[in-house]
C-alpha positions as CSV (number, residue, x, y, z in Angstrom):
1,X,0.0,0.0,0.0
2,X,1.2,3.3,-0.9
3,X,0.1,7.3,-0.5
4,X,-2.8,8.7,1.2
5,X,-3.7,5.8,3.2
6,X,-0.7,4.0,3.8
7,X,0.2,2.8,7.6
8,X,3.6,3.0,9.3
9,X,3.9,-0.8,9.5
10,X,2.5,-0.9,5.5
11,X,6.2,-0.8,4.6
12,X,7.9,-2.9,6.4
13,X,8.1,-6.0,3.8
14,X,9.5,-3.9,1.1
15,X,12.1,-2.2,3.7
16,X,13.2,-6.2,4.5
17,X,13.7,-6.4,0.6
18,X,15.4,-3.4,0.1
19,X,17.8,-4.3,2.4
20,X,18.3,-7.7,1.0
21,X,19.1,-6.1,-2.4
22,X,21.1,-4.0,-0.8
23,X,23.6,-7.4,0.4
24,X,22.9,-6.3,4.3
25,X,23.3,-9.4,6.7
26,X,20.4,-11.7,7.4
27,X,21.6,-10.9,10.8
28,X,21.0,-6.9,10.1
29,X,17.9,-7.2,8.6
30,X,16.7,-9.8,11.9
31,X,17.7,-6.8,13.5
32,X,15.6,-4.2,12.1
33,X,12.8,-6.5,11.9
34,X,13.1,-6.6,16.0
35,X,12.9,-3.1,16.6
36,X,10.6,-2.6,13.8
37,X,7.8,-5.3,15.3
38,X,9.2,-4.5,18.9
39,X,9.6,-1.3,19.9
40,X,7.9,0.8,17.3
41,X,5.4,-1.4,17.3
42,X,5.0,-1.5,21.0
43,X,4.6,2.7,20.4
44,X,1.4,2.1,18.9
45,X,2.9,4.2,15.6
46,X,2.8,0.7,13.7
47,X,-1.2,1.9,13.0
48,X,-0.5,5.5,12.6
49,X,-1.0,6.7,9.0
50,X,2.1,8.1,8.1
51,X,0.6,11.5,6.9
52,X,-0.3,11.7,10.5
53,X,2.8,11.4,11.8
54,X,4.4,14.0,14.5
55,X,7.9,14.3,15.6
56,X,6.9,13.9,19.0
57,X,5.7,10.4,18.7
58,X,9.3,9.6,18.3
59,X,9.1,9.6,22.0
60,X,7.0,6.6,22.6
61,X,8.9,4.7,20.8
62,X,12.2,5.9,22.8
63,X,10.1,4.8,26.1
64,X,8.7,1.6,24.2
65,X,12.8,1.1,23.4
66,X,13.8,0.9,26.9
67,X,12.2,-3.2,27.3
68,X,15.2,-4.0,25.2
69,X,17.7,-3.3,27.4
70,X,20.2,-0.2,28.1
71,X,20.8,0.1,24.2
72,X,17.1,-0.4,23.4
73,X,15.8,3.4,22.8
74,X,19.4,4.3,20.6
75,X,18.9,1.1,18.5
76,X,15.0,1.6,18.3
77,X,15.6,5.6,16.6
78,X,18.5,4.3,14.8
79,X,15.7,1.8,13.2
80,X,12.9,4.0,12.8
81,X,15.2,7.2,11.2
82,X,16.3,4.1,8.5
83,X,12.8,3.1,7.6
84,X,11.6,6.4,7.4
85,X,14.5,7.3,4.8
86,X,13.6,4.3,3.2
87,X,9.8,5.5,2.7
88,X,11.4,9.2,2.0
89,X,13.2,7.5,-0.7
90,X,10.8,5.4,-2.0
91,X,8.4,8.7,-2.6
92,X,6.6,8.6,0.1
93,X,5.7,12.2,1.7
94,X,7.2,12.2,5.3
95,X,5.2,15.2,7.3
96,X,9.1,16.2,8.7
97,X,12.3,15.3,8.2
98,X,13.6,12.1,9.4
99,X,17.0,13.8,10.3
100,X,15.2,15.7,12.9
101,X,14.9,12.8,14.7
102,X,17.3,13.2,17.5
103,X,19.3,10.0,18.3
104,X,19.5,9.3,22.2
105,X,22.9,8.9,23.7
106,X,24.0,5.8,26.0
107,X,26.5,7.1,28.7
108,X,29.7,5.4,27.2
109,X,31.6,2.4,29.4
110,X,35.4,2.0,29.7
111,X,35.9,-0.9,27.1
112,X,38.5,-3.5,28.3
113,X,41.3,-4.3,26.0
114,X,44.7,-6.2,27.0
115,X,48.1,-4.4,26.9
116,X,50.6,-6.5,25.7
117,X,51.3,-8.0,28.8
118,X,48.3,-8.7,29.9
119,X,47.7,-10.7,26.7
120,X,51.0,-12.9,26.9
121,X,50.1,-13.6,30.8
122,X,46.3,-14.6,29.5
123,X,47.4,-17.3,26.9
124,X,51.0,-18.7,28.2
125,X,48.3,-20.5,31.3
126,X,46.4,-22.4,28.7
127,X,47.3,-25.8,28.7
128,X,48.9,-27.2,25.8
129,X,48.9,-30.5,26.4
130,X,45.3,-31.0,24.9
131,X,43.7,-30.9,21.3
132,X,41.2,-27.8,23.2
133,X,44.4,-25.7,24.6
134,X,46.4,-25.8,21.6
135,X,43.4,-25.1,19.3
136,X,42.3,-22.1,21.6
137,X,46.2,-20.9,22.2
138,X,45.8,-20.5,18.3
139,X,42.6,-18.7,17.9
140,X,43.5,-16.0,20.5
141,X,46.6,-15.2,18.9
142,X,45.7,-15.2,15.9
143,X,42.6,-12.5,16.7
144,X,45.3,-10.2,18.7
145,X,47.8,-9.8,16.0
146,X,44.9,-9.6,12.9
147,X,42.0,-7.6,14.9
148,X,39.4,-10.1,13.0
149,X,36.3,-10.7,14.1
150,X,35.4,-13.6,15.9
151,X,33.0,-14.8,13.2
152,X,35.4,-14.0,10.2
153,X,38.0,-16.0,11.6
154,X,35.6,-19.4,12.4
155,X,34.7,-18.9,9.0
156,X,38.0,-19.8,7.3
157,X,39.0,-23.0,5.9
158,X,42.5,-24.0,5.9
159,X,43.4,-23.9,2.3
160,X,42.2,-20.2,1.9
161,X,45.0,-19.3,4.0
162,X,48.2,-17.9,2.2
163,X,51.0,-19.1,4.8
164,X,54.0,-17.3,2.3
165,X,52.7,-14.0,2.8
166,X,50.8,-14.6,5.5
167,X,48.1,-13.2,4.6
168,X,43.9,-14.3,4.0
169,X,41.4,-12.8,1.9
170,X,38.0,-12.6,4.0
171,X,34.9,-11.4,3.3
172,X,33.7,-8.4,5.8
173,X,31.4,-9.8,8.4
174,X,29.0,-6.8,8.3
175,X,28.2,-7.2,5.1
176,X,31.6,-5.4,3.8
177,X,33.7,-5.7,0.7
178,X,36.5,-8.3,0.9
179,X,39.9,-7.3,2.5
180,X,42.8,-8.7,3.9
181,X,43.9,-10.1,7.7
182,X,47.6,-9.9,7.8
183,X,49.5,-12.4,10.1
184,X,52.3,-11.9,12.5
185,X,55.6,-13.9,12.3
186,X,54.0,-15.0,15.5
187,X,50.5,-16.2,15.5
188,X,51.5,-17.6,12.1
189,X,54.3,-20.2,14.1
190,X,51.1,-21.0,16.2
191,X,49.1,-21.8,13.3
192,X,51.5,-24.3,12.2
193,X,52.2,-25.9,15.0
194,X,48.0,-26.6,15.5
195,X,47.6,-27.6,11.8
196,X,50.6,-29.9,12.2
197,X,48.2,-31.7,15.0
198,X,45.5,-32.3,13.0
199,X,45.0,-35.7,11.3
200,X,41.5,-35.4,10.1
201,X,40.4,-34.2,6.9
202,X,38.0,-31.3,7.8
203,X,38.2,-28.0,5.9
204,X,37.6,-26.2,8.4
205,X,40.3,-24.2,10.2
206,X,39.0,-23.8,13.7
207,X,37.3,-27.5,14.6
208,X,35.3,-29.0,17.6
209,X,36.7,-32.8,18.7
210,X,33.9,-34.6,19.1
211,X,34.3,-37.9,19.0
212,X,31.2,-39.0,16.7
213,X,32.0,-35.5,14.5
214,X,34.5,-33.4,13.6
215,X,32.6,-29.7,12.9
216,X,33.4,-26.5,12.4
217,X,34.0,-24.5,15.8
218,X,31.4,-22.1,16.6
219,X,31.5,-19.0,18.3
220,X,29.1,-20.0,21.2
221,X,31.4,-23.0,22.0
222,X,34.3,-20.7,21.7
223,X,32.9,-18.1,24.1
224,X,32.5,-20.7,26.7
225,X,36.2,-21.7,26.3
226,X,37.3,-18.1,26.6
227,X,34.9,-17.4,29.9
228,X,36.4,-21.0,31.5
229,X,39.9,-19.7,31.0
230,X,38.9,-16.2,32.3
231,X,37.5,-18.0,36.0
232,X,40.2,-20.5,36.2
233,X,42.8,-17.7,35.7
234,X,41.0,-15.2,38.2
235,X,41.4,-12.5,35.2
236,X,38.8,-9.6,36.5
237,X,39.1,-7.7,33.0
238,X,36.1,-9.0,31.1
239,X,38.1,-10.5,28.7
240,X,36.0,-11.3,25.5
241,X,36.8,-12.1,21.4
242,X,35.8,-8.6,20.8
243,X,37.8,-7.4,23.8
244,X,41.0,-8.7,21.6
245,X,40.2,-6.9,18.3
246,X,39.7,-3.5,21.0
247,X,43.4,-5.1,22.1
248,X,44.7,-4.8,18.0
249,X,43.7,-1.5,17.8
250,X,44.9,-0.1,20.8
251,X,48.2,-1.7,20.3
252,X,49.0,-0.5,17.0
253,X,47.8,3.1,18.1
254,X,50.3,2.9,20.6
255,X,52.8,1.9,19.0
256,X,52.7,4.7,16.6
257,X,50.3,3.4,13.7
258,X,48.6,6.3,12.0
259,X,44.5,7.0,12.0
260,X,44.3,5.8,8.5
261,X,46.4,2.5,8.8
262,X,44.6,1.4,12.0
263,X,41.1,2.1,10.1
264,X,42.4,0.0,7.2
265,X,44.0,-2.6,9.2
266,X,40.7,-3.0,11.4
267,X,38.0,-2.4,8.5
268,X,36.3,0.0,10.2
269,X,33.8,1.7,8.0
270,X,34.0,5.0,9.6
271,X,37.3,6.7,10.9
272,X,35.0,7.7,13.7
273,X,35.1,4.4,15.4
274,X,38.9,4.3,15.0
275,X,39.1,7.8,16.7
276,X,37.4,6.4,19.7
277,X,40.7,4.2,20.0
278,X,42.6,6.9,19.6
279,X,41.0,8.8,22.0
280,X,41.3,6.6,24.6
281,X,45.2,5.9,23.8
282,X,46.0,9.5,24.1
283,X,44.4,10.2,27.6
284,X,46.1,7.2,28.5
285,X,49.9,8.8,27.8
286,X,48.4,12.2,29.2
287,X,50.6,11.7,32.3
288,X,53.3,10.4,30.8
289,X,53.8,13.4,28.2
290,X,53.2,15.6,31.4
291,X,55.9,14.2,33.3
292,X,58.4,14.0,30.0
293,X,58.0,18.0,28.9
294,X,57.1,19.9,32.3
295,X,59.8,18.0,33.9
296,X,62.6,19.3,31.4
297,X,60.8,23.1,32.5
């Protein structure tokens, strides 16, 4: 249904399509469709014609936000500002401007990350004299010297890897272009050493040992590994896969990479999200930059 008479929640099929044609994850789209038949339902705008539409409904659907959790209302505008460009887009009249909409802002946490210390203390505890530690040993350092994502990496098989130039093609996880994870001398010695281990025949490069079948390692399983090591170490950082990628980034940061090299290196679409890195490096040095300058005064 289309003009005069068209409901908010008329469009939400075609939005799902759109979004599909534009290659966005099955994931994404799950995503929208949850806010979409959640919280903006929930609002009671789902009815609304959209030529009766008012800015200040937008704040029903912040309050109808808040039943999914601490991120709810920011995901649940986020949504509702896409669909409406969508419907702007498609040539349907909008009685404002969706960019109007203001976005509401979550008090930001301290992300954990690991310093380079921290990191070698983490994985030289795991136990190596099992199929599980050597497998996991791998994983971790494979994720702190490329900054992948936990999902791109469990999705590699080992033939796609290029062990001379270290170096694997991968397709974005967020429905990116294809780009490259580059391997340390490091974490590529590890990656040998746990391929050498492995007598089966499975593509895959990360693997479960089950006795009855061999299958692909998923992340569930390998979150549950990663949370046992972090209780029977008595790590109090909340150590996660993501947590290592924050790890990559801060590292290189530190270490003198540039802006542009740490945005490339870590596919981040926007430089924003690298700056928050940055950010965060910087005020870390703060003292130390004090004490190096106004000490020479």
């Amino acid at each position: 249904m289309s003009g005069f008479f068209m409901r908010v929640k008329d469009g939400f099929q075609n939005y799902f399509e759109y979004m599909r044609q534009k290659g966005l994850t099955e994931k994404t789209i799950r995503e929208h469709r949850r806010f979409l038949f959640g919280a903006v339902s929930h609002s009671l705008l789902i009815d609304k014609k959209i030529k009766h539409l008012k800015i200040a409904d937008v704040a029903s659907v912040i309050e109808a936000g808040r039943t999914h959790g601490e991120h709810g209302p920011t995901r649940a505008i986020c949504t509702l500002r896409r669909y409406l460009k969508f419907l702007k887009e498609s040539g349907e009249k909008i009685p404002f401007d969706w960019r109007e909409i203001e976005v509401p802002k979550v008090a930001e946490k301290e992300q954990d990350f690991l310093t380079e210390t921290e990191f070698n203390n983490f994985v030289e505890k795991i136990s190596l004299h099992t199929l599980y530690g050597l497998r996991d040993r791998t994983l971790y350092e494979i994720l702190f010297s490329t900054g992948a994502r936990i999902s791109e990496i469990l999705s590699l098989n080992k033939n796609g890897i290029d062990l001379e130039n270290r170096e694997v093609k991968i397709k974005g996880a967020k429905g990116e272009n294809e780009g490259w994870l580059y391997f340390s001398e490091r974490s590529l010695s590890w990656l040998k050493r746990y391929l050498a281990t492995r007598g089966d025949e499975c593509p895959d490069l990360f693997i479960t040992y089950n006795p009855q079948k061999i299958s692909r390692l998923s992340s569930c399983v390998a979150r549950k590994h990663l949370l046992k090591y972090r209780k029977e170490f008595g790590f109090t950082k909340q150590i996660t896969h993501h947590s290592l990628r924050r790890s990559f980034c801060s590292l290189l940061l530190d270490k003198g990479a540039t802006i542009k090299e740490v945005q490339h290196l870590a596919r981040h679409k926007s430089p924003r999200t690298t700056l928050k890195f940055y950010a965060k490096v910087e005020i870390r040095k703060a003292k130390e930059t004090h004490q190096r300058i106004m000490n020479e005064v």
